[in-house]
C-alpha positions in Angstrom: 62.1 83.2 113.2 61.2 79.9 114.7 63.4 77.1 112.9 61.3 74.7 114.5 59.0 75.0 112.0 59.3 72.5 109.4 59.6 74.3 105.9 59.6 78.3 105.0 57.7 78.8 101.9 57.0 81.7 100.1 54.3 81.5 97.3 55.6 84.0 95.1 51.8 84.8 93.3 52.1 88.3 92.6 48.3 88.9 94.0 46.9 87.9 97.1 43.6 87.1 95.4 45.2 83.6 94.8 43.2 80.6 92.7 40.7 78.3 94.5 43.7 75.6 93.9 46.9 77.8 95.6 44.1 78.7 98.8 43.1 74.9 99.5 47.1 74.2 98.9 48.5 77.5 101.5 45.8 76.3 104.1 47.1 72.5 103.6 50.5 73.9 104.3 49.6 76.3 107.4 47.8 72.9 108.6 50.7 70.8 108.2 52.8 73.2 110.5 55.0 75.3 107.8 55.6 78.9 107.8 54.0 80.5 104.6 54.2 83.5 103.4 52.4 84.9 100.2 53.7 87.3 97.8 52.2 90.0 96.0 52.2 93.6 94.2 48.8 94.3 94.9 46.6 95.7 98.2 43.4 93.8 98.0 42.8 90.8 100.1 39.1 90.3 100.7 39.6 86.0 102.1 43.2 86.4 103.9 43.8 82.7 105.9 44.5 82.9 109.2 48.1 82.3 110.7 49.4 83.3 106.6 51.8 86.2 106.2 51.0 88.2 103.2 54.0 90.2 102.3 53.5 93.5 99.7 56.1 94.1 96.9 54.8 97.7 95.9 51.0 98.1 95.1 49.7 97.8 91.1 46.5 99.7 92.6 47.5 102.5 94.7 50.3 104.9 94.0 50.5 106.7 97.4 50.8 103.1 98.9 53.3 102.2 96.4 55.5 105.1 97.6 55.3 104.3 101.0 56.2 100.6 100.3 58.9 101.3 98.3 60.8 104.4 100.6 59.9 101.8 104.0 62.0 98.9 101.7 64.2 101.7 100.7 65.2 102.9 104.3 65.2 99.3 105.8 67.5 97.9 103.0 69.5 101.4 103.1 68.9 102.0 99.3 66.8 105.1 100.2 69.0 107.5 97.7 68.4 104.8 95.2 64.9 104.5 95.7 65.1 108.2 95.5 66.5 108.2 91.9 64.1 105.2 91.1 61.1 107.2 91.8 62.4 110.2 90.1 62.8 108.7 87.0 59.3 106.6 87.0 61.2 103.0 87.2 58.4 101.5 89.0 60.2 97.8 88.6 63.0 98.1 89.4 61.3 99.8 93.1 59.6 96.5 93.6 62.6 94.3 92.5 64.7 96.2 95.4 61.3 95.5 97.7 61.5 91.5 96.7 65.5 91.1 97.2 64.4 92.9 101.0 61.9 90.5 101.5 63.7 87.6 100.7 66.7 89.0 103.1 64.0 89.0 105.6 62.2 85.9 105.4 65.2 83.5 104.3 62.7 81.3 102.4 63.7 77.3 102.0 61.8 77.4 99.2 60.0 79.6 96.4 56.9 78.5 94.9 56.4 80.3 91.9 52.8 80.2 90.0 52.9 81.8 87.1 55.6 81.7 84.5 55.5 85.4 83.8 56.6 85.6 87.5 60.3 83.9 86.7 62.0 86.8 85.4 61.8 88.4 88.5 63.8 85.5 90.3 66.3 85.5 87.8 67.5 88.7 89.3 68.2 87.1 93.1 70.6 84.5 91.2 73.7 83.8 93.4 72.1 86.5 96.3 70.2 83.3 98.3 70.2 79.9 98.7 66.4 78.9 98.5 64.7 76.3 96.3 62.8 77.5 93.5 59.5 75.5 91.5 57.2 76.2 89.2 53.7 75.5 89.1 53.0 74.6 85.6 48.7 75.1 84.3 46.1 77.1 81.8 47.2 79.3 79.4 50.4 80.5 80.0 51.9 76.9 79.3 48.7 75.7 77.1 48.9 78.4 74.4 51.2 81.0 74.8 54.5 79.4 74.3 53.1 78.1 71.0 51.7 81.8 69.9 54.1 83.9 71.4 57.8 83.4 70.6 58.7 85.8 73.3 57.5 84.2 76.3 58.3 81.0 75.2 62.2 82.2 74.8 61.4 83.8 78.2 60.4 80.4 79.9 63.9 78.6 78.2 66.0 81.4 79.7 64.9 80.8 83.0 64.6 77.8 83.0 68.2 77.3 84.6 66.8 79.1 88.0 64.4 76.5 88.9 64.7 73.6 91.0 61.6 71.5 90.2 58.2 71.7 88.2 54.6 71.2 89.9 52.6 70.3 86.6 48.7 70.0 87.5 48.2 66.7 84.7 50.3 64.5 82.5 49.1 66.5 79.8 50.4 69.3 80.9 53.9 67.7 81.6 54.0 66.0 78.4 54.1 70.3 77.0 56.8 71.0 79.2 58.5 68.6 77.4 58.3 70.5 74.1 59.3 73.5 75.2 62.5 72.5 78.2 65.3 70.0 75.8 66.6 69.4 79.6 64.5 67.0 81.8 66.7 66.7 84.2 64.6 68.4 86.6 62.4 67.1 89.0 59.4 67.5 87.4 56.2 66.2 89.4 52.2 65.7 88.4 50.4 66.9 91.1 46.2 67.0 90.9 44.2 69.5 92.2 42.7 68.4 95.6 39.2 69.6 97.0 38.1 69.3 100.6 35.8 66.1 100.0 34.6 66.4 103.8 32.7 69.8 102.6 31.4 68.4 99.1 28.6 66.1 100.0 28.2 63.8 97.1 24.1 63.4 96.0 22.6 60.3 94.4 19.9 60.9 91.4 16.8 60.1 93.1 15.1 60.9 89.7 15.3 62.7 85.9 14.0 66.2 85.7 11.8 66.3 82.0 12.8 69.4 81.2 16.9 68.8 80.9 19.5 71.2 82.8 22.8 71.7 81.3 25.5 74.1 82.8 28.7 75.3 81.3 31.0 77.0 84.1 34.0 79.6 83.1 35.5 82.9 82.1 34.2 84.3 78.3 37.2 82.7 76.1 37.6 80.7 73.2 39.2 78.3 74.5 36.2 77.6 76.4 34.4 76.2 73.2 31.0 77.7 74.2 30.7 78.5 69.9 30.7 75.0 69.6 28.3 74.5 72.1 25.6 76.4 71.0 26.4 74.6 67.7 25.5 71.2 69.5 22.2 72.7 71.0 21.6 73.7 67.5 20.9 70.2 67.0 19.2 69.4 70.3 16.6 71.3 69.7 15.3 69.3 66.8 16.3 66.1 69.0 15.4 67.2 72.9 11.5 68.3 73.7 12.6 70.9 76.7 16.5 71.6 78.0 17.9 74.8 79.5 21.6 75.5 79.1 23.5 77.9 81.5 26.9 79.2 80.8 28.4 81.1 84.0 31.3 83.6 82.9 29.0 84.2 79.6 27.6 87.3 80.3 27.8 89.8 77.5 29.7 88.0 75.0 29.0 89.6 71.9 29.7 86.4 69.9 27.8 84.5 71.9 24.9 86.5 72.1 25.4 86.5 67.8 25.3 83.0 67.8 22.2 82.9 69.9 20.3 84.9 67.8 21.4 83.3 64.9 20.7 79.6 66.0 17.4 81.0 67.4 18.5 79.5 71.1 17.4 82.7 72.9 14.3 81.2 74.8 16.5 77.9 75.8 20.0 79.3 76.5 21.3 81.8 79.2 24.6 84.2 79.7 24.9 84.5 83.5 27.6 86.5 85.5 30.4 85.4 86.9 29.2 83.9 90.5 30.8 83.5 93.8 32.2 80.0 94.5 29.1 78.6 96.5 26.6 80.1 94.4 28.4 77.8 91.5 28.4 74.7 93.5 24.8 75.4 94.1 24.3 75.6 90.3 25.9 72.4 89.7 23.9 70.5 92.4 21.0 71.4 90.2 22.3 70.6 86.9 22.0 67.5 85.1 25.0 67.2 83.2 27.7 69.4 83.3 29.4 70.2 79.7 32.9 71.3 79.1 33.0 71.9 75.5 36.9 73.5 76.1 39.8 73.2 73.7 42.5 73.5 76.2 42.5 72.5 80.0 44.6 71.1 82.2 42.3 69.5 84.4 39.4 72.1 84.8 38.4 71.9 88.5 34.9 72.8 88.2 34.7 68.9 86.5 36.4 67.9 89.6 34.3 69.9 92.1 31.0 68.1 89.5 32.2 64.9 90.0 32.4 65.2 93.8 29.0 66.5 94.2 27.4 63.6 91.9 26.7 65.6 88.4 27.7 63.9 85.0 30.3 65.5 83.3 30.6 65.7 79.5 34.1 67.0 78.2 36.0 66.8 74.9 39.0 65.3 74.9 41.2 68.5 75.9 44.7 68.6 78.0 44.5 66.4 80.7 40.6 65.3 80.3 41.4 61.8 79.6 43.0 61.3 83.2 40.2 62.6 84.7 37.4 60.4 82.9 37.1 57.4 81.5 34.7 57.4 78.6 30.8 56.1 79.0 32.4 55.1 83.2 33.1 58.3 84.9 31.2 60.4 82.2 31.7 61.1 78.7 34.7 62.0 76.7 33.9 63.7 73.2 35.9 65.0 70.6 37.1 68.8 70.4 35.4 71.0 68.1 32.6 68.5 67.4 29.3 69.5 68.5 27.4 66.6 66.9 29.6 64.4 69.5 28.5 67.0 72.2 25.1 66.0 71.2 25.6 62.7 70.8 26.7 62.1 74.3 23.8 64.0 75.7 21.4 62.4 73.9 23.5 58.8 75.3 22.5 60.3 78.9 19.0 61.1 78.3 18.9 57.3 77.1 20.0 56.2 80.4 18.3 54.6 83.0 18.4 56.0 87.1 20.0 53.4 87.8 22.8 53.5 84.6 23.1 57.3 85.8 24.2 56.5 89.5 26.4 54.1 88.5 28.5 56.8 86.2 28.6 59.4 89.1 29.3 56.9 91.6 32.3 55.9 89.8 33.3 59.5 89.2 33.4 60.3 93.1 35.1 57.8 94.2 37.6 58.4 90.9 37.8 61.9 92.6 38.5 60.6 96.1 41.3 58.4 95.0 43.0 61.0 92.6 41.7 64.6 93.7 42.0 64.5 97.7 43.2 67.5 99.5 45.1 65.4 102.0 46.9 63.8 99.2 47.5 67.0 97.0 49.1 68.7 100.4 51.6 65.1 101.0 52.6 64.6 97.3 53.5 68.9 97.5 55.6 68.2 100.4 57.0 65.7 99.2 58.1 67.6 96.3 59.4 70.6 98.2 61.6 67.8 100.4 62.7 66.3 97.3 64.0 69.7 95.8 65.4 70.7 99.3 67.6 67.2 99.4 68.5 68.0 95.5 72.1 69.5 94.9 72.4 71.7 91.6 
């Protein structure tokens, strides 16, 4: 290997289907001249980035693939009789444990990014057998809710805690919950935003107001997503609002939902759409007038940051990390959770506004985007990070 290279990283994601937030950050990092590599236990890679070395662990998805992984691993690491037994007695794990401890043998990684708790317990394993760095990326659900429903996997995120070197937390708010859960903060623990590629996100000015009002709600069918509430608050648009259409994305299908429709008698006004392919959703938010995000729990969602960026107001309760992204009634509106008279309140506020009262709010909200959300500085302050764990004795 070429230890001209700055930094060896491997993103330890267990898929190679990686978020929109982990693609923008690997490309950043290939970019920036570090060797990456990406981890992962599956086959499937339909948007692979060029000059990135994506390194199998034992396919989830195919078994014949799986056995050839795992006897290749076997034979290279000269555990092949104990692959042998592995396979004979069905322990699929502890196969694609041996296939991780080769890999890391192989690539002799300066640091492991790791971005999802569940992954940890298998680091915990390669304690004492290498010398690389180890963080955490810290956002959603696994360190939103789960800790505080599941006593389990919060018990498993103390235990391991000892194996890591720093903490990439995506908000404040997010780092504050770290804090509940981790007694030591000793760590290097570091809030680092999303960044989007603002040269591709050409920001629009509202040239005018549509009459009939488009709202859009983007994410997976949850209930953390709040879209109950939401159909609450249109409940009491439609007494209030002559003609608005609300979309939710990721809504397709949902039996409460389509309850709740019925119910509320929001069939005409209100529709479930599939889950859509990034573009198609940044073509939907160009449209929309106001984007809502009626959540309970976010970190910072990044479909608020990609609406922001593109010039659509954003309503969003007061959830996570929320608060740093938007300043009430300057950037867009801040409501509270689980309140949908507030949701209709603010939208109501908006349709009260004038053109030039509207540009003002998503003028502020880009350039509050290009200060806090830029690619270029999401990629420096990771570095920076990684250095600062790399220069850290423990």
């Amino acid at each position: 290997f070429n230890r001209s290279i700055s930094m060896r990283i491997a993103i330890f994601d267990g898929s190679f289907e990686t978020t929109a937030f982990i693609r923008r950050l690997i490309k950043g990092l290939v970019q920036a001249g570090h060797e990456v590599y990406v981890l992962g236990f599956n086959e499937n890679n339909p948007n692979s980035i060029n000059d990135v070395n994506y390194v199998k662990l034992g396919s989830n998805q195919n078994k014949l693939n799986f056995l050839k992984t795992g006897l290749l691993y076997g034979i290279r690491s000269g555990k092949l009789l104990a692959t042998f037994c592995r396979l004979a007695k069905g322990n699929k794990k502890e196969i694609q444990q041996n296939n991780l401890s080769y890999v890391f043998d192989q690539i002799q990684p300066d640091i492991v990014h790791v971005q999802w708790p569940s992954l940890l317990p298998w680091l915990k394993k390669c304690l004492g057998k290498y010398s690389f760095k180890t963080i955490l990326s810290l956002r959603g659900s696994q360190i939103n809710i789960r800790p505080f429903v599941d006593s389990s996997f919060k018990n498993m995120l103390i235990d391991n805690y000892k194996i890591l070197d720093g903490i990439h937390s995506v908000s404040s708010a997010i780092k504050n919950k770290t804090d509940l859960i981790f007694t030591d903060n000793t760590i290097v623990n570091r809030v680092i935003y999303t960044g989007l590629n603002l040269h591709n996100i050409y920001f629009l000015e509202k040239l005018k107001k549509n009459d009939s009002l488009k709202i859009l709600s983007i994410g997976r069918s949850h209930w953390v997503k709040g879209y109950a509430e939401a159909l609450k608050c249109f409940d009491i648009l439609k007494n209030n609002l002559k003609r608005f259409k609300y979309d939710i994305v990721g809504g397709y299908n949902d039996e409460e939902l389509l309850f709740l429709l019925n119910e509320l008698e929001l069939v005409t006004q209100v529709n479930l759409l599939p889950k859509m392919p990034n573009k198609k959703v940044l073509n939907k938010i160009k449209e929309a007038d106001i984007l809502l995000l009626p959540s309970v729990e976010e970190g910072i969602a990044n479909v608020a940051v990609e609406a922001m960026a593109l010039g659509t107001p954003v309503i969003s309760t007061d959830c996570g990390g929320m608060q740093e992204l938007i300043t009430h009634k300057k950037e867009g509106w801040i409501v509270p959770m689980r309140e949908p008279k507030a949701m209709a309140d603010a939208i109501i506020n908006f349709t009260t506004l004038s053109l030039n009262e509207v540009n003002e709010i998503i003028y502020n909200a880009r350039r509050k985007v290009q200060k806090q959300h830029s690619e270029e500085k999401m990629i420096s302050e990771m570095e920076n990070l990684y250095r600062t764990v790399l220069d850290t004795n423990k």
